[in-house]
Each structure stands twice: as C-alpha cells, then as structure tokens.
C-alpha positions as CSV (number, residue, x, y, z in Angstrom):
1,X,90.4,82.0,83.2
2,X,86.7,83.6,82.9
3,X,86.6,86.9,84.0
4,X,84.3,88.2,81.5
5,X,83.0,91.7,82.6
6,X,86.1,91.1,84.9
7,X,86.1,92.7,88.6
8,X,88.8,95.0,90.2
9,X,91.1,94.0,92.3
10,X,93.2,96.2,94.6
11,X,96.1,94.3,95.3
12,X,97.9,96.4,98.3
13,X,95.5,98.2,100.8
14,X,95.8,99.2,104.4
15,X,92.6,98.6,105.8
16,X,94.0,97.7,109.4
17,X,94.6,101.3,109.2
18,X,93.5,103.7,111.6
19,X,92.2,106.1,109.3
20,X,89.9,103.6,108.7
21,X,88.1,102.7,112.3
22,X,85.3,105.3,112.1
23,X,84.1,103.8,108.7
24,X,85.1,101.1,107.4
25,X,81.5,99.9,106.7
26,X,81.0,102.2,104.1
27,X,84.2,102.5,102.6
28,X,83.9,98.6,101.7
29,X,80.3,99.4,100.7
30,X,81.7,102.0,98.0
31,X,84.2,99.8,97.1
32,X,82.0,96.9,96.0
33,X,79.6,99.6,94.5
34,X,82.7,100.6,92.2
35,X,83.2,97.0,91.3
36,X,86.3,96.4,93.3
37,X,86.0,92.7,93.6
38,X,88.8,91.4,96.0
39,X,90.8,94.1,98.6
40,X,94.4,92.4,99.3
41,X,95.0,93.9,102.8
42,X,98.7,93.6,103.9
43,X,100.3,94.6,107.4
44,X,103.4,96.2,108.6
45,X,103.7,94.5,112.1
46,X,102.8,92.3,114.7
47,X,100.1,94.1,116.1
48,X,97.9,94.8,113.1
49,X,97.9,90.4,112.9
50,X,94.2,89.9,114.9
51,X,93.1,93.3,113.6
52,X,93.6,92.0,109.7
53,X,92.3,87.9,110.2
54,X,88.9,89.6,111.8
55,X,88.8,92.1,109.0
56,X,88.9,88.9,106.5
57,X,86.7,86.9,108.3
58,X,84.0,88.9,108.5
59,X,84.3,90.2,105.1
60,X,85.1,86.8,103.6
61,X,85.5,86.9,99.4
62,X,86.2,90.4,99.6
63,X,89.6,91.3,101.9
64,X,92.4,88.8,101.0
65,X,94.6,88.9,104.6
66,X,98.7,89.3,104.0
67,X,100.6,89.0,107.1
68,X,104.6,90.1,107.3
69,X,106.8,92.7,109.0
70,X,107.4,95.8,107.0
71,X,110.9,97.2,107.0
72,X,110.0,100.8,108.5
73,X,108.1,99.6,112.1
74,X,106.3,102.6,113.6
75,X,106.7,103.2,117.9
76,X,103.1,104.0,119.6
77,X,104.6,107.5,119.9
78,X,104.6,108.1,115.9
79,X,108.4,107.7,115.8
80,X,109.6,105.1,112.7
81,X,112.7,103.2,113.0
82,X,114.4,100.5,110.8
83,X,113.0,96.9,111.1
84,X,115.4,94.7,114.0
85,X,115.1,90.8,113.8
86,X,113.2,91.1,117.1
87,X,110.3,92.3,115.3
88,X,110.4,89.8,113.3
89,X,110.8,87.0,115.7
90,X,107.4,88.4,117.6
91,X,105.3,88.2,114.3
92,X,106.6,84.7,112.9
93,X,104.5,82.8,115.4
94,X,101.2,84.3,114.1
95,X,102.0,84.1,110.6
96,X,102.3,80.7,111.2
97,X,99.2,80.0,112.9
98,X,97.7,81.8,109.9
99,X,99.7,80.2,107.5
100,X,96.6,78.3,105.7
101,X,94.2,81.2,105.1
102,X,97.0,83.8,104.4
103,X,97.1,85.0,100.1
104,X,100.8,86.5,100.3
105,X,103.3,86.9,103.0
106,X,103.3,91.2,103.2
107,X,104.2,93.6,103.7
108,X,107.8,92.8,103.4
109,X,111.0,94.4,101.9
110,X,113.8,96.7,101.9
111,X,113.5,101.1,102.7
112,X,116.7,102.3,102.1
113,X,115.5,105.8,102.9
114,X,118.0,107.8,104.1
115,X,116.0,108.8,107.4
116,X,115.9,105.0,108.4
117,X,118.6,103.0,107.1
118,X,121.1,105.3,107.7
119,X,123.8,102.7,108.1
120,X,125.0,99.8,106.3
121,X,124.6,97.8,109.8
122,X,120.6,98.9,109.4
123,X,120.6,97.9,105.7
124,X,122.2,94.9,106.9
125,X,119.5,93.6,108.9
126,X,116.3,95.0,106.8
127,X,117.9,92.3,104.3
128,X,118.0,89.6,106.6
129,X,114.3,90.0,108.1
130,X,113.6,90.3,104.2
131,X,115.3,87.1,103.3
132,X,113.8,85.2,106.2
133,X,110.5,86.1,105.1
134,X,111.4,85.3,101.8
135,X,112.2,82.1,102.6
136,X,109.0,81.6,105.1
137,X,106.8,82.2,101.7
138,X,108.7,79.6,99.7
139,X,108.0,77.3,102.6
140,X,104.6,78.4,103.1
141,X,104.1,78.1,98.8
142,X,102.3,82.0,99.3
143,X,103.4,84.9,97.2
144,X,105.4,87.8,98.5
145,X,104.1,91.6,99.2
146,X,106.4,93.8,98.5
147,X,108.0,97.0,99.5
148,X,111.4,98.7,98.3
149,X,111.7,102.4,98.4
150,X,114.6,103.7,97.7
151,X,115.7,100.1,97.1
152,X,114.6,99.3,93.6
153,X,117.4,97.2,92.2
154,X,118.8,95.6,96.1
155,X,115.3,94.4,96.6
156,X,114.9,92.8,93.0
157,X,118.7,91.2,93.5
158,X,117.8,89.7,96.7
159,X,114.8,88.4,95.3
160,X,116.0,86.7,92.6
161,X,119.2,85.1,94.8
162,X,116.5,84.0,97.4
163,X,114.7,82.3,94.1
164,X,111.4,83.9,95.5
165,X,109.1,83.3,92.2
166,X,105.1,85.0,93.2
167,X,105.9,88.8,93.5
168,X,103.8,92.0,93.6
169,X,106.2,95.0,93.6
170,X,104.4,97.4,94.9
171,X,104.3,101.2,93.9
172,X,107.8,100.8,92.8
173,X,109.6,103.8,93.1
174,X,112.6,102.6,91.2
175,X,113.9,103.2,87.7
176,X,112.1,101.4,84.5
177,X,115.3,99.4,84.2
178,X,115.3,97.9,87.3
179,X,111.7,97.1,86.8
180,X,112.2,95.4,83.6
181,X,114.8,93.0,85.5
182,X,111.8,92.0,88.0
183,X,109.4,92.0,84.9
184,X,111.7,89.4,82.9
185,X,112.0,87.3,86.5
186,X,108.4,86.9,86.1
187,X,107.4,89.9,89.3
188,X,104.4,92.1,88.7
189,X,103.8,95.6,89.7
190,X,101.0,97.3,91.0
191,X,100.5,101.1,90.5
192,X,98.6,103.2,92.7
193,X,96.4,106.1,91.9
194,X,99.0,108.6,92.9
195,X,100.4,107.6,89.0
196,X,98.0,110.4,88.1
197,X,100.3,113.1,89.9
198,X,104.3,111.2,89.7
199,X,106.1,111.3,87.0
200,X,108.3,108.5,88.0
201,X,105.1,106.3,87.8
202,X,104.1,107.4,85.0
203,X,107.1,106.6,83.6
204,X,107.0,103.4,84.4
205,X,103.6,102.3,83.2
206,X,104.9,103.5,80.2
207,X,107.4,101.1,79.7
208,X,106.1,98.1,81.5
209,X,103.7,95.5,80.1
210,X,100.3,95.4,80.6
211,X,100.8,91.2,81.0
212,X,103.4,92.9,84.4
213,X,100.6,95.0,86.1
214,X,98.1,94.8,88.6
215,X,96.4,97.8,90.6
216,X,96.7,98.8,94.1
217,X,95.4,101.6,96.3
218,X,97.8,101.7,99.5
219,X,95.4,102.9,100.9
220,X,95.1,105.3,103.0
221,X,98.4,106.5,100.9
222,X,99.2,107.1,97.6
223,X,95.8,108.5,96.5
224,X,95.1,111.2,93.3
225,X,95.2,113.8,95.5
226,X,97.9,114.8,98.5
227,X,96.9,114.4,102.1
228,X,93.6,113.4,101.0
229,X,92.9,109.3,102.7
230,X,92.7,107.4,99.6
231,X,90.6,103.8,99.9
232,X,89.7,101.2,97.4
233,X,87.2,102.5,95.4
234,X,89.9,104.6,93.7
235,X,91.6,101.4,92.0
236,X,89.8,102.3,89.3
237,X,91.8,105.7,88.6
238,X,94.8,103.2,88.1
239,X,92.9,101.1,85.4
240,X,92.2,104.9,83.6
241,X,95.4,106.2,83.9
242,X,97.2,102.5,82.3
243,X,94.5,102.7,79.3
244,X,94.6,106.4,78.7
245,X,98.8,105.8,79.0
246,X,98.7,101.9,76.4
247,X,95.7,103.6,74.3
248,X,93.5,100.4,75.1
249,X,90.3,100.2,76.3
250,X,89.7,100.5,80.3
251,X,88.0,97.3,80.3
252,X,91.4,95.2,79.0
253,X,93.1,96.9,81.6
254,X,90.5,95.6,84.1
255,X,90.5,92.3,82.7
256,X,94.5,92.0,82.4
257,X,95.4,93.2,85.7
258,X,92.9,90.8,87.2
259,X,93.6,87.8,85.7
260,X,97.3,88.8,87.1
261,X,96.1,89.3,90.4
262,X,95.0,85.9,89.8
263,X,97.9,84.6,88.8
264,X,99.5,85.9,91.4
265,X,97.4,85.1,95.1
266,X,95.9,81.8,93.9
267,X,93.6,82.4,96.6
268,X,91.3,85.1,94.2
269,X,90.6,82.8,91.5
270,X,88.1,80.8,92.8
271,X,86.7,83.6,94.5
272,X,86.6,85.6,90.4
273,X,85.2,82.7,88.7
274,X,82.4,82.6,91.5
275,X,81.0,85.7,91.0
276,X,79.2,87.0,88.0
C-alpha cells in the first residue's frame, strides 16, 4: 500500500468524551497539524452512539466512528458497575442502524478488575455481552475494539474460540506471553503514550513485533503525563518511544503501524492512499 511520508493514525480515542466539549475544534486542529491522519473514536455505551456518528460526519476522513458496549458502564452519578446484558440489548439497535459506516465494533471486552467483576456471576456475563458482540462483528464483517484489563489471557481465549479474526488489543495490560498468543492469532496491539511512564508497556513493545503494533491515544487517558487530558496529537510520543525501544527510524514506525491500522479498519485505506 502507498503510504509514502505515511500519516499517523491513532487507533483508540475518546473524543465523545466530556473532557472534550469545550474544545474539540482545536484539539482536532492540533492533531492534523501533528500529522495525525485518521482518529479511530470508540464508545463505551449507548448514549455516546449520536454523540460519535455527528462527530464523524462532520469531520469526515479524519474520526473513524466504533460503536459497542464497554464492559465497565458508568451511572450519570460517576458510579461504574460491570456491563448487564440489558445494556447491551439497548445499544444493539443503533449499532445496527450504523452498521454500514461503522470501522470496528468497540469498545468491547472483558475488566476483570477486582472493584467490578467481583464475582464469577459478573465475569460470567461481561463474557457473554463480549461474545455477542463478537459475533455481531463477524456478522457485520467489521473488526473488533478491544478492551481487557486485568483479563489479558480470558479475553485472547475467548477470542480465538469465538474465531473473531480483525483485532486491535488495546493498551494491553497483560503479560508479553499472552500477547504473543494474540500476536501469532494474527491480533494487533496499540500502545499508548503512557508507554513512556509503565513498565509493563514497555515491556511489551519490547517483545512484540513491529508487523503487531499500531498507536493509540485513549484519549483523554493514558497520556505521558498523570492527570494531565491526553488527546491525539500525542500519538506521536508512541511512534518515539517504539523506535527509540526497536532502534529504527521514527518514520518506519509511522509507516508500519499505519499500514496496520490499514490492515486492520479497511475503512482507512482509501482514506491514506487519498491523501498526500
């Protein structure tokens, strides 16, 4: 695929965020000033849906809409419980109507965090609003989005038994070895800018393949610095830390992680080899 002098592409971003209401204009602005290309923009529930599609339609060939119920859901109040099937029943009618502009199904998975799957009964039913998804993006033909803290190796297993095939694992907070399971089932992995500042992450760009990574923000989490809102112009700390880490230029980290973003959302590449 061309993308000589190859774009960025942050491939997990909460822009549907609230941190982001006041000035979204300008954070965009930065971001295409830093050469961020394509912003993958995922949700954690229902009512994010409208907020996202707008977001993408009025910033078309830059914000790449995911739709899909993430498995921590977060009450008005602030309070954060484990993901029930009735969430998931709310959000599948949108996702539907959707279904033919989405890139990915996301943000889906498994958080087997202590403070909210607590029990095996709540474990029980993150997998089964996983594996429904799951199988929605198989249906759908989109790739999957996904979360898994604290659930490394479960959310690779299920995975693989649901034969999902398109997977961003993203900011993977499990051990190299389960990563190298997703990596040899073909998943990538997107790391954050808060690599800079874990040594778990670091760990892990260590031992994965180049040919297995793409970036990410998370925005307005996971930045360089704590408690600071981290946005989409930062993708690029990613790309330093990975070539600093493989001793390769930060352009072939650019170039590599896009061209697996590409692989990945199908929807990008015709949107990369458009632009100059």
């Amino acid at each position: 695929m061309g993308t000589a002098g190859a774009g960025l592409v942050d491939c997990h971003c909460h822009l549907a965020a609230p941190d982001f209401d006041r000035d979204l204009e300008d954070v965009l602005e930065k971001a295409k000033k830093a050469n961020v290309r394509a912003i993958v923009v995922v949700a954690e529930h229902a009512g994010e849906f409208e907020k996202i599609m707008q977001l993408a339609e009025r910033d078309d060939g830059l914000i790449l809409p995911c739709l899909g119920v993430h498995p921590v859901q977060e009450h008005p109040s602030g309070d954060q419980r484990s993901v029930t099937l009735k969430d998931l029943e709310g959000a599948l009618p949108i996702i539907e109507k959707y279904k033919d502009r989405l890139s990915a199904v996301g943000e889906v998975g498994l958080d087997f965090s202590p403070r909210f799957a607590a029990t095996d009964e709540q474990k029980q039913e993150q997998r089964e609003v996983f594996t429904r998804q799951i199988q929605l993006a198989r249906r759908l033909d989109l790739p999957l989005n996904v979360h898994s803290r604290s659930a490394g190796r479960p959310t690779i297993s299920l995975l693989k038994e649901q034969g999902a095939d398109r997977v961003l694992l993203h900011a993977f907070d499990g051990r190299p070895a389960a990563a190298l399971e997703g990596v040899q089932a073909g998943y990538f992995f997107s790391i954050p800018p808060s690599v800079v500042r874990s040594g778990q992450k670091q760990k892990l760009v260590k031992q994965l393949p180049l040919t297995s990574m793409c970036l990410e923000t998370d925005s307005p989490a996971l930045g360089p610095e704590k408690q600071v809102r981290n946005e989409p112009q930062n993708v690029i700390i990613s790309a330093e830390y990975i070539a600093q880490v493989k001793g390769v230029p930060v352009e072939e980290v650019i170039e590599v992680t896009t061209q697996n973003a590409a692989k990945l959302f199908p929807r990008l590449r015709p949107l990369l080899l458009a632009q100059p």
